[in-house]
MARVO-64574 format. One record per residue (C-alpha): residue number from 0; chain; x, y, z. Coordinates in steps of 0.5 Angstrom, whole numbers. Layout:
N
   seq   mol       X       Y       Z
   NUM     A       X       Y       Z
...
***
This chain:
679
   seq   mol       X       Y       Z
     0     A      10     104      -6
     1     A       9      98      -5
     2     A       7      93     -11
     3     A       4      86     -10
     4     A       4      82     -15
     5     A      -2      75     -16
     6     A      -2      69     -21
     7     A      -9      72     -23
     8     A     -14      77     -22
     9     A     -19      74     -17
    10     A     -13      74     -12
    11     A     -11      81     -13
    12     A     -19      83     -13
    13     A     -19      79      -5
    14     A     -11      82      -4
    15     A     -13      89      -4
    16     A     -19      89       0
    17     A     -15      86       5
    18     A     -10      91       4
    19     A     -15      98       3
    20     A     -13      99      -5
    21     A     -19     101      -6
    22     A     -18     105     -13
    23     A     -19     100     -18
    24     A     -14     102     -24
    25     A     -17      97     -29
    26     A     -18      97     -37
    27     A     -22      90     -40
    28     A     -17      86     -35
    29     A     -11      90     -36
    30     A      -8      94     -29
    31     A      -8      94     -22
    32     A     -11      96     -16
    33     A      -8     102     -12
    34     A      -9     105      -5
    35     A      -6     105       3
    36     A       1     105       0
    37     A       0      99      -4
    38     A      -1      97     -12
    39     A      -4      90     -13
    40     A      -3      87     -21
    41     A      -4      80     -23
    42     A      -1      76     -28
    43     A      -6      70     -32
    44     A      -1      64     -30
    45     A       5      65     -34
    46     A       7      71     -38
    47     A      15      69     -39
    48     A      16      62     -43
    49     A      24      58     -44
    50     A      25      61     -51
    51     A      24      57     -56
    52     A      29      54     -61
    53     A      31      59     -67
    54     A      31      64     -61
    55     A      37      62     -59
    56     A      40      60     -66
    57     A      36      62     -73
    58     A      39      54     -76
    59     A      35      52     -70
    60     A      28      54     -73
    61     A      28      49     -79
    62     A      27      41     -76
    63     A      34      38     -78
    64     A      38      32     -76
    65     A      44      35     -76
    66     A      42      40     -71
    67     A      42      36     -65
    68     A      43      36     -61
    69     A      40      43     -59
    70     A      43      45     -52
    71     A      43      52     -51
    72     A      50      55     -48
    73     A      45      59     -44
    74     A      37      59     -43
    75     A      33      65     -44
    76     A      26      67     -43
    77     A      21      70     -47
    78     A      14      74     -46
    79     A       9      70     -48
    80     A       6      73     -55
    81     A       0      74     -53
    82     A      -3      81     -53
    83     A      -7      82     -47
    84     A      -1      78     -44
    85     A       4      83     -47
    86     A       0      89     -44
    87     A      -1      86     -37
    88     A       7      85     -37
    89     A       8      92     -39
    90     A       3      95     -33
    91     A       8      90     -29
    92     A      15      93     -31
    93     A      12     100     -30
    94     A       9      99     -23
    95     A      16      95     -21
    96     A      20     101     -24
    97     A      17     105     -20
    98     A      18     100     -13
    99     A      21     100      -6
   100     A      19      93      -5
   101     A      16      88      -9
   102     A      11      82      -6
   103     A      10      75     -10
   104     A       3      74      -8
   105     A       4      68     -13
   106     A       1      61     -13
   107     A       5      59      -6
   108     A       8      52     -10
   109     A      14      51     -15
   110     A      10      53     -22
   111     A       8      60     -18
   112     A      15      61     -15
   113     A      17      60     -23
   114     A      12      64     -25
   115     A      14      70     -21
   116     A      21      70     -21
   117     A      21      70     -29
   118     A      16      76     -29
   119     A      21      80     -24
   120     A      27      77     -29
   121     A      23      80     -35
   122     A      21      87     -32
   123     A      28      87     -30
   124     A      27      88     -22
   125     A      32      91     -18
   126     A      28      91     -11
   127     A      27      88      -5
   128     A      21      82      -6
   129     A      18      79       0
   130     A      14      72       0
   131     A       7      71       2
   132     A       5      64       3
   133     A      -1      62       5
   134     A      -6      55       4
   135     A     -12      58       4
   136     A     -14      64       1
   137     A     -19      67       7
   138     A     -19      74       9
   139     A     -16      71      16
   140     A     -11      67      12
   141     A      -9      73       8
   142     A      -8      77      14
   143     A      -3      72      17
   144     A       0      72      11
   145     A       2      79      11
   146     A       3      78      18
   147     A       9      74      17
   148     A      13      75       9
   149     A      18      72       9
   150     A      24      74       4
   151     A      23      71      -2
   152     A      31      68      -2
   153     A      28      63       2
   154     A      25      60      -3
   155     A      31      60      -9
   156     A      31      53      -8
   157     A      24      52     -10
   158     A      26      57     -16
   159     A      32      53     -18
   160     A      27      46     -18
   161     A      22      49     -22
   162     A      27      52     -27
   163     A      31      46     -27
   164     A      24      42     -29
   165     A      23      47     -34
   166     A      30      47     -38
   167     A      30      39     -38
   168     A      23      38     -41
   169     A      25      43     -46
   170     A      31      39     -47
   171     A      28      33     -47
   172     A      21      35     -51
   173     A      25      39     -56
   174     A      30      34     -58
   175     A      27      28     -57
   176     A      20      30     -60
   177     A      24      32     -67
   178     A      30      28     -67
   179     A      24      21     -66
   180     A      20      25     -72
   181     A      25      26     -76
   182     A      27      19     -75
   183     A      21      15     -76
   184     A      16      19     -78
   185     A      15      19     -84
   186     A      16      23     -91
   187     A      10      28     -89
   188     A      11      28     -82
   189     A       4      32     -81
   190     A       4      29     -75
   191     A      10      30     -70
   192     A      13      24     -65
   193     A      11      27     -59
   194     A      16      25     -53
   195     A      16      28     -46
   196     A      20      26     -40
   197     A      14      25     -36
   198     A       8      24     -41
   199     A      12      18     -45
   200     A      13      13     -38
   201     A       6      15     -38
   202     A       4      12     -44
   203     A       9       6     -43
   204     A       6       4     -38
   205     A      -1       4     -41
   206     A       1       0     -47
   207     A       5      -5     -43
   208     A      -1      -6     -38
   209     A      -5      -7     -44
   210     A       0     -12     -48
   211     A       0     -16     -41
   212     A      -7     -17     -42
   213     A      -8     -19     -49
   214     A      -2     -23     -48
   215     A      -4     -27     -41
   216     A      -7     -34     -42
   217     A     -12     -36     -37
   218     A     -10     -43     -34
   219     A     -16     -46     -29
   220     A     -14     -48     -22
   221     A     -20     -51     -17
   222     A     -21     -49     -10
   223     A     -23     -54      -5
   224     A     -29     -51      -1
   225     A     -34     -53       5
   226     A     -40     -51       8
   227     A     -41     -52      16
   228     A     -46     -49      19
   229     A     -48     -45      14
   230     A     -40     -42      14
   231     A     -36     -43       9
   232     A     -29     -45      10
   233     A     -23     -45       5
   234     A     -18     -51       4
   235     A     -11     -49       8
   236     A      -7     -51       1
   237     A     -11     -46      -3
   238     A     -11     -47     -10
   239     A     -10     -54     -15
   240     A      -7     -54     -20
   241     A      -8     -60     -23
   242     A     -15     -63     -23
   243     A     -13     -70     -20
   244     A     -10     -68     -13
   245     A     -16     -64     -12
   246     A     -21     -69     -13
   247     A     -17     -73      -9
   248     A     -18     -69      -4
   249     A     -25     -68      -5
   250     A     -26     -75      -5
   251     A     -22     -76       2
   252     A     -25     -70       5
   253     A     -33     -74       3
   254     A     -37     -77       9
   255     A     -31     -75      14
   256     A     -33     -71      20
   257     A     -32     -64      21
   258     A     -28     -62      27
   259     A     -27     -54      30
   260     A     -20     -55      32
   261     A     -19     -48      34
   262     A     -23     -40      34
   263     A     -18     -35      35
   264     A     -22     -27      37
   265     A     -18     -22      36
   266     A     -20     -15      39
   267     A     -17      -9      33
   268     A     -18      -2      33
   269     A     -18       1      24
   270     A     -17       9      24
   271     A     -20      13      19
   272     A     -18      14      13
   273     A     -12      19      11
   274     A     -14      26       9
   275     A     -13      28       3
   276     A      -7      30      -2
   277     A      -9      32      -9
   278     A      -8      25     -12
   279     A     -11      21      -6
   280     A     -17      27      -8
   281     A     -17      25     -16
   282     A     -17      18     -14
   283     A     -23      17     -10
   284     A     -27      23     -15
   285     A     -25      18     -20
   286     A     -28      12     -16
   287     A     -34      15     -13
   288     A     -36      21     -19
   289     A     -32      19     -25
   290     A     -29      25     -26
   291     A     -22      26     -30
   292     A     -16      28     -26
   293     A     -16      34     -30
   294     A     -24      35     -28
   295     A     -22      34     -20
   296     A     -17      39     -20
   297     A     -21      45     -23
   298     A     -26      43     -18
   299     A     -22      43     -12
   300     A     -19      50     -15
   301     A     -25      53     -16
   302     A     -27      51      -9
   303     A     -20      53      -7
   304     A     -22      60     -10
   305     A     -28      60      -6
   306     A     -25      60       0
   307     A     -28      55       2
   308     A     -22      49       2
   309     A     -14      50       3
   310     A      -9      50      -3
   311     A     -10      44      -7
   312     A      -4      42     -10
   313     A      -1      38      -5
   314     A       2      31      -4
   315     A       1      30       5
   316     A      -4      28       8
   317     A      -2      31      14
   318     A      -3      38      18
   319     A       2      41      23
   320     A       1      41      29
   321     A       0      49      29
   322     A      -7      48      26
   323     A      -9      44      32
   324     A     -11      50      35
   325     A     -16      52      29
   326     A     -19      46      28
   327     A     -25      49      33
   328     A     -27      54      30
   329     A     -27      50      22
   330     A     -31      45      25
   331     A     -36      50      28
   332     A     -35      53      22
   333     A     -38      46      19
   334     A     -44      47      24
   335     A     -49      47      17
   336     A     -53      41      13
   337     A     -52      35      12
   338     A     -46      36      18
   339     A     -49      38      24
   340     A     -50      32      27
   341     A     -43      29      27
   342     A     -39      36      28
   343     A     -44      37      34
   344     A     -41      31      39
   345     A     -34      34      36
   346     A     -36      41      39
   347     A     -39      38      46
   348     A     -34      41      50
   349     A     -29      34      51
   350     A     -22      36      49
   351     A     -22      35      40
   352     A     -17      28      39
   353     A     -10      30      37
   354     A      -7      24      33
   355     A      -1      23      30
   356     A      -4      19      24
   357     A      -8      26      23
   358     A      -1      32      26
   359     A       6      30      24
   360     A      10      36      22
   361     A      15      32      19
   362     A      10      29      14
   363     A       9      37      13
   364     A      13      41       8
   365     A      11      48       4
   366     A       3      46       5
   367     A      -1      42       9
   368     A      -7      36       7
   369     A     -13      39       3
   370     A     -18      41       9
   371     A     -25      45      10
   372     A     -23      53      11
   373     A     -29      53      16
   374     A     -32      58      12
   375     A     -39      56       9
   376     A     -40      53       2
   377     A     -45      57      -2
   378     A     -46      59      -9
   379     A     -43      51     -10
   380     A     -44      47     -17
   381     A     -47      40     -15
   382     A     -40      37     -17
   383     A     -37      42     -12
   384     A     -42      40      -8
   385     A     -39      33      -9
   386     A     -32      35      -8
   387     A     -33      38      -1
   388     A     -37      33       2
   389     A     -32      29       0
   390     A     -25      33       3
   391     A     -31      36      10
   392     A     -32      28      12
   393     A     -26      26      12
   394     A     -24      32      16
   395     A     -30      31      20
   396     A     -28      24      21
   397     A     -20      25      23
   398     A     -23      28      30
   399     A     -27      22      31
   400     A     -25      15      35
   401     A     -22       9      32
   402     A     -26       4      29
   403     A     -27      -2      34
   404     A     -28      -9      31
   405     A     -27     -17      33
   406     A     -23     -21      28
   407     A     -24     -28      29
   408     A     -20     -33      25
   409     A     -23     -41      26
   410     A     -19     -48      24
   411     A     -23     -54      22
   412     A     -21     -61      19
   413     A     -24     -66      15
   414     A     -20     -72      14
   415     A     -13     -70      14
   416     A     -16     -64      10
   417     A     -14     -57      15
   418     A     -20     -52      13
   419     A     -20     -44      16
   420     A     -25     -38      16
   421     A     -25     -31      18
   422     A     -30     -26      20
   423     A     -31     -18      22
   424     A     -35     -16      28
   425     A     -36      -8      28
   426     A     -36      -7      37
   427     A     -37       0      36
   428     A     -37       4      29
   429     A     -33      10      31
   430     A     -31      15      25
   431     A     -35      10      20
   432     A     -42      13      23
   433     A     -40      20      18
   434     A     -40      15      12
   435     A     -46      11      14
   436     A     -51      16       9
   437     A     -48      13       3
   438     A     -42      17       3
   439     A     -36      14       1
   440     A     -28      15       4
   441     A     -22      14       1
   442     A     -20       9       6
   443     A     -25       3       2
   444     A     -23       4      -4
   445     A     -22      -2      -8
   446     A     -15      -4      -9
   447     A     -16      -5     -17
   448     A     -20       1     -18
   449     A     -25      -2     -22
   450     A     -31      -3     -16
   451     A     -33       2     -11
   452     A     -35      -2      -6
   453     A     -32      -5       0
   454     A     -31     -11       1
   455     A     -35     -14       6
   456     A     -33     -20      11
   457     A     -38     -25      15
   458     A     -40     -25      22
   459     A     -39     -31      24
   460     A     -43     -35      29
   461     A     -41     -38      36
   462     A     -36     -43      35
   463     A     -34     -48      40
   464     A     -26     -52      39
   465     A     -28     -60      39
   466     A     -34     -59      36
   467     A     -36     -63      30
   468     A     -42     -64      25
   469     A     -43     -66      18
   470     A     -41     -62      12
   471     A     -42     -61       4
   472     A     -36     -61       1
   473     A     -35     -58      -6
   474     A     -29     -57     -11
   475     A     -30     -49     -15
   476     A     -26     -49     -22
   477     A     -24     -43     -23
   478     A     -19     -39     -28
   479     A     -14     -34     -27
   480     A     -15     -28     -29
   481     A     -11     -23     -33
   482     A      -9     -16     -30
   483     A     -14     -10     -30
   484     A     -13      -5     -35
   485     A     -12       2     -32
   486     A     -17       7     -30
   487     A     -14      14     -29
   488     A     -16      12     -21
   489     A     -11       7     -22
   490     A      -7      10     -27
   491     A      -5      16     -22
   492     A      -4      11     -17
   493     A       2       8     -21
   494     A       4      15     -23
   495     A       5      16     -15
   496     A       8      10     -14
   497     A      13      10     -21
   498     A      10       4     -23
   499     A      10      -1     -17
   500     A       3      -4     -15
   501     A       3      -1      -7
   502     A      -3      -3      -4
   503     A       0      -1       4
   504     A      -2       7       4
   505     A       5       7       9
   506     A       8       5       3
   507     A       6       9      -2
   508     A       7      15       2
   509     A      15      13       2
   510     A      15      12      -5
   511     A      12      19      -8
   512     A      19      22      -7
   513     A      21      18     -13
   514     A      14      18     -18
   515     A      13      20     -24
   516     A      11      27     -25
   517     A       9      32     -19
   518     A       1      32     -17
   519     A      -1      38     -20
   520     A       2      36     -27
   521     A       0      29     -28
   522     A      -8      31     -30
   523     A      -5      36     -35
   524     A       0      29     -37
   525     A      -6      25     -38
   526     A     -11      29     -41
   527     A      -5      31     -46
   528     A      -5      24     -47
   529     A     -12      23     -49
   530     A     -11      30     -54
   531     A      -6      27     -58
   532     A     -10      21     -59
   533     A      -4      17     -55
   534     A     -10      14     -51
   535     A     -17      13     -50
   536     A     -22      12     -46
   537     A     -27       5     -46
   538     A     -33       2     -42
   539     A     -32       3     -35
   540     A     -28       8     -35
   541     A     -22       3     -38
   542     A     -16       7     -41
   543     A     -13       3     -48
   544     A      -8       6     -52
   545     A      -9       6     -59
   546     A      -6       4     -65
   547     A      -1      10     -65
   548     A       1      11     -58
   549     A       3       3     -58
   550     A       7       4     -64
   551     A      11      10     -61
   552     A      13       6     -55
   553     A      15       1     -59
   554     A      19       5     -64
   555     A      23       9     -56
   556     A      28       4     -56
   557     A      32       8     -51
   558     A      30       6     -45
   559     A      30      13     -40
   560     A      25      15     -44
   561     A      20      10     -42
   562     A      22       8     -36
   563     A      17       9     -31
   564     A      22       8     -25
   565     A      27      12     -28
   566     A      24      17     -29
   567     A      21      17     -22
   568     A      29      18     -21
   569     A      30      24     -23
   570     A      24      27     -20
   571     A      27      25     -13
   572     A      33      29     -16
   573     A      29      34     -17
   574     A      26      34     -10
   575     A      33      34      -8
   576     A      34      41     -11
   577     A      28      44      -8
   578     A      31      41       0
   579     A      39      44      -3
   580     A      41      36      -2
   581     A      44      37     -10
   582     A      47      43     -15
   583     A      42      44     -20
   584     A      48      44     -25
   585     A      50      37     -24
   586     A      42      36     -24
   587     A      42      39     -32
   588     A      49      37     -34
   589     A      47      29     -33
   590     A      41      30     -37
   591     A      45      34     -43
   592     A      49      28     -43
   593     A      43      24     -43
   594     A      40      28     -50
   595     A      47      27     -52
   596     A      47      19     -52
   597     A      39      19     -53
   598     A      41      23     -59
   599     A      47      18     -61
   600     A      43      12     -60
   601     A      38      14     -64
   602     A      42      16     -70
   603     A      48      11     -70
   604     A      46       6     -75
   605     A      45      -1     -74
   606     A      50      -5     -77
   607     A      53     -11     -75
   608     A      55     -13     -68
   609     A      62      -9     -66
   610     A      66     -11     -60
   611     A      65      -9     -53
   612     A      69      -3     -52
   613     A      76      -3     -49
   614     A      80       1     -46
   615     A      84       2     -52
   616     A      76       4     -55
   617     A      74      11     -51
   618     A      68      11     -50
   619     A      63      17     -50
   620     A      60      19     -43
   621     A      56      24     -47
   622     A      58      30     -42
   623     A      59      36     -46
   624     A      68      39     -46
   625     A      69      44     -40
   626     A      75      47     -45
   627     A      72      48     -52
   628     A      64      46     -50
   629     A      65      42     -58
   630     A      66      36     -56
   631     A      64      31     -52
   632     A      68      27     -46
   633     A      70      20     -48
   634     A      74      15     -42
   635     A      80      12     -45
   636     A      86       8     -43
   637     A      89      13     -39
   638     A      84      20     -38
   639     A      79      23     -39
   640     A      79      27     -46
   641     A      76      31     -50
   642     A      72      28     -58
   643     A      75      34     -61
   644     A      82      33     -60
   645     A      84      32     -68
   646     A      81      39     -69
   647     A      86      42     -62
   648     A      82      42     -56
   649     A      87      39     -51
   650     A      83      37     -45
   651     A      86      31     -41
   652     A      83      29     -33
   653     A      88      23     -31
   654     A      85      17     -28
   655     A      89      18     -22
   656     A      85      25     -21
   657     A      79      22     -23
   658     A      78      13     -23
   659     A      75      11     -29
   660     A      70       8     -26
   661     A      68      15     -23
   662     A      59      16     -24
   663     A      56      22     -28
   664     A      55      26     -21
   665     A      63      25     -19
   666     A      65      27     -25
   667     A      61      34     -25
   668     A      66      36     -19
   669     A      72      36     -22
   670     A      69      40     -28
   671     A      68      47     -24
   672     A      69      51     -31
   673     A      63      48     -34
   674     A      58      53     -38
   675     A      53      54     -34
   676     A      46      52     -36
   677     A      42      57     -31
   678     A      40      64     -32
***
């Protein structure tokens, strides 16, 4: 028997009419579908857990400084102790035991690699297992999938990132967590500390945001303006700074002349706006609807579920260039109310437009951007039916012609003065007649996330060089203002983007390899941010942090923690293991040395200023002995040795096999012995 196993029963349910299991061994949730050669179960998301501390070592169960670090010679997993998560697990094993091959129909992600491959680890598999990888989850997508399985070696890497984020969060969350509330959290400690590698430079970047504001001081600067034939006209020096020079101006300029001294029309092209990825998705929700990132992700999984989208947790906002052919038959299938209008052209017998704006397999991994299925949306909520029109106009839109505008840019003068205007004209509306009944693209969004408008630019009248005419000069004061504070819209682009303010979307797509997070875990990160009481949200959807979220930024004085940029680092490394550019050991060995100087830092004590190290002083690199795993590795005058050498360990690594200015990462090849952090 061949055994299928899904991330819930929903999947299972579609799987097995798919598959003719039509017996339904099923008890109040618990079991499988059976038939054709076939059994089909399901998990319910996780079942397995990373053990927990006093799993490892019973001293570890009782919060104490002295146990920390705690770092595990060898991480496990656990059944999640839950009882009708126990059973189901059972059935599993059960069906597994009796296999001659075993299908991973998980989430096609990294979360569901992980899911599955610690359910076969914990029911002890010993067969073969086949991968389905599929977007969506219509019958013909299924069928495909079945199709074409893959061996689920494939996708060890995958496996090994996301064990790889699993062991460092619980490295860094368990250690950091306690060693913070014990250290600073007061004598009742009701309330832990709660640190995160990813939810803390998150946070910071909240309260940072938040500080600039209330510590920003407005200065007033004046603008010189003029107004000839009913257009207005901007001095080229832009802003004054002092109120003097700009009179002065003012007053040179009055009762001068005006003169057209150059109209430039310039012919453009604006192409629709870029599909969606989960975040752009959140992001735009956000803007137009108001919903949280957590809302839009489960509205888009429920539409995913229905069938009707593809897989949502992506970060591309690109198809292959294998989908072209499909995009017909998703089209027609869009030929319903309020669509038909604007598929029909598409479907009016020209060839569809194949852009490389739109198709670009090397901007196309594991999944595609999130798209229509082609199947008929019905049964939907009303934010489902939000959420689709948004991802079908945006598709729709994406095989429509570019938008054709005329900027013209026009110089003047009065006095010595020179002045200049700009101004937009639509030749041809193109993509944007989908969104002309209100609906609003992800493309005109606002770049501070606060108004969900676009910026509108004047149509200019004829101007002619040499022409010339009276004018009405005027001097604007106006004041500096502090930087906005962040909505989740704006949040999760700050996430993406580790921190940076990218306005360019070329840009923004280079930088998501080094964000903080993954985009199906930062909803979870923000609303477990608003849940701890960290942060909360004020008028216009405004985030602030609250009294005790600042005070535990302010309390992290171990920068790592906090920093937004690193932070995005190691996710970089992370997706580096997933693309097998860097060994997963090195990748944890770096981070267990990086809780051994969190941990040292924090309980050094504070005393007088000491010396810069020396040669003659070692210094500890953090990184655990290869030869004793006791010790701690210290750069000397000469080697690299062991911390415990008074209690006999006789490690040693010269300078001349390894310099002393080696990196981190260098150093891990040349400790091939190192205990291993994998299962």
């Amino acid at each position: 028997m061949i055994v299928c196993i899904a991330e819930k029963p929903s999947v299972a349910r579609d799987i097995a009419n798919i598959l003719g299991a039509s017996i339904r061994r099923v008890d109040k949730g618990i079991g499988y579908y059976e038939g054709n050669g076939y059994a089909v179960t399901w998990t319910f998301g996780h079942l397995c857990t990373l053990k927990e501390p006093h799993d490892y070592t019973p001293g570890w169960k009782a919060w104490s400084l002295t146990s920390l670090p705690m770092i595990p010679e060898r991480f496990g997993i656990k059944a999640i102790p839950i009882e009708h998560y126990e059973r189901q697990l059972n059935v599993i094993g059960q069906l597994v035991a009796g296999a001659e091959m075993v299908i991973n129909c998980g989430d096609a992600g990294q979360e569901g690699e992980l899911i599955q491959r610690w359910v076969l680890q914990k029911v002890g598999c010993k067969v073969p297992v086949r991968r389905l990888w599929i977007s969506s989850l219509t019958d013909e997508a299924i069928r495909e999938g079945f199709e074409k399985l893959r061996d689920g070696a494939d996708y060890q890497s995958l496996y090994e990132a996301g064990l790889a984020r699993a062991i460092g969060d619980w490295l860094l969350g368990m250690n950091a967590t306690r060693l913070y509330t014990l250290r600073y959290g007061g004598s009742d400690r009701k309330q832990p500390l709660s640190i995160g590698r990813v939810q803390t430079p998150t946070l910071a970047l909240i309260v940072e945001r938040q500080e600039a504001i209330e510590h920003f001081k407005s200065e007033t600067y004046w603008e010189l303006k003029t107004r000839y034939r009913e257009v207005v006209f901007s001095a080229d020096k832009g802003k004054y700074s002092d109120k003097a020079k700009a009179e002065a101006a003012l007053q040179s300029i009055t009762g001068e002349p005006f003169t057209i001294t150059s109209v430039k029309k310039k012919d453009g092209k604006e192409s629709s706006p870029k599909l969606f990825d989960l975040t752009s998705l959140q992001v735009a929700c956000n803007r137009k609807f108001g919903m949280s990132a957590e809302e839009t992700l489960a509205t888009v999984q429920s539409l995913y579920e229905k069938k009707v989208t593809t897989y949502p947790r992506v970060d591309t906002t690109y198809l292959s260039e294998d989908l072209y052919p499909k995009v017909a038959g998703i089209l027609r299938g869009l030929v319903i109310e309020p669509y038909t209008a604007l598929v029909s052209p598409l479907l009016s017998g020209a060839p569809i437009r194949k852009s490389k704006k739109v198709f670009d397999n090397k901007k196309v991994t594991d999944h595609h951007a999130i798209i229509p299925t082609g199947q008929s949306p019905s049964g939907l909520s009303d934010r489902e039916k939000q959420v689709f029109d948004l991802i079908a106009r945006h598709f729709i839109a994406a095989f429509y012609p570019d938008c054709l505008v005329s900027t013209t840019s026009v110089e003047g003068v009065a006095g010595k003065v020179k002045f200049k205007t700009s101004g937009k004209e639509i030749l041809d509306p193109g993509w944007r007649v989908v969104f002309d009944s209100g609906a609003t693209s992800e493309g005109s969004e606002s770049k501070d996330g606060e108004e969900n408008t676009e910026a509108t630019e004047t149509l200019l009248p004829t101007f002619t060089e040499g022409e010339t005419g009276e004018h009405i000069p005027e001097l604007r004061e106006k004041q500096t203002q502090p930087p906005k504070y962040y909505t989740e819209a704006t949040l999760l682009r700050a996430m993406e983007t580790a921190g940076k303010l990218v306005e360019k979307e070329e840009l923004r797509e280079a930088m998501k390899e080094n964000g903080i997070g993954r985009p199906s875990t930062r909803a979870n990160i923000i609303e477990t941010l608003f849940k701890r009481g960290y942060i909360v949200k004020e008028k216009r959807n405004q985030i602030h942090a609250t009294e005790t979220g600042r005070q535990l930024i302010k309390l992290i004085n171990y920068d790592l923690l906090k920093s937004a940029a690193l932070t995005g680092e190691w996710e970089y490394k992370l997706r580096q293991i997933e693309r097998r550019e860097l060994d997963t050991k090195v990748f944890l060995d770096d981070l267990k040395a990086m809780v051994y100087q969190l941990v040292q830092s924090v309980l050094a004590p504070q005393p007088t200023p000491t010396p810069a190290p020396t040669p003659a002083q070692p210094i500890d690199t953090g990184i655990p002995c290869p030869q004793c795993q006791q010790g701690t590795l210290l750069r000397g005058r000469t080697a690299f040795g062991c911390s415990a050498y008074r209690e006999g360990c006789s490690f040693r690594l010269p300078y001349t096999e390894c310099p002393i200015d080696t990196s981190l990462e260098e150093l891990h090849r040349h400790l091939s012995d190192a205990t291993p952090l994998l299962f």
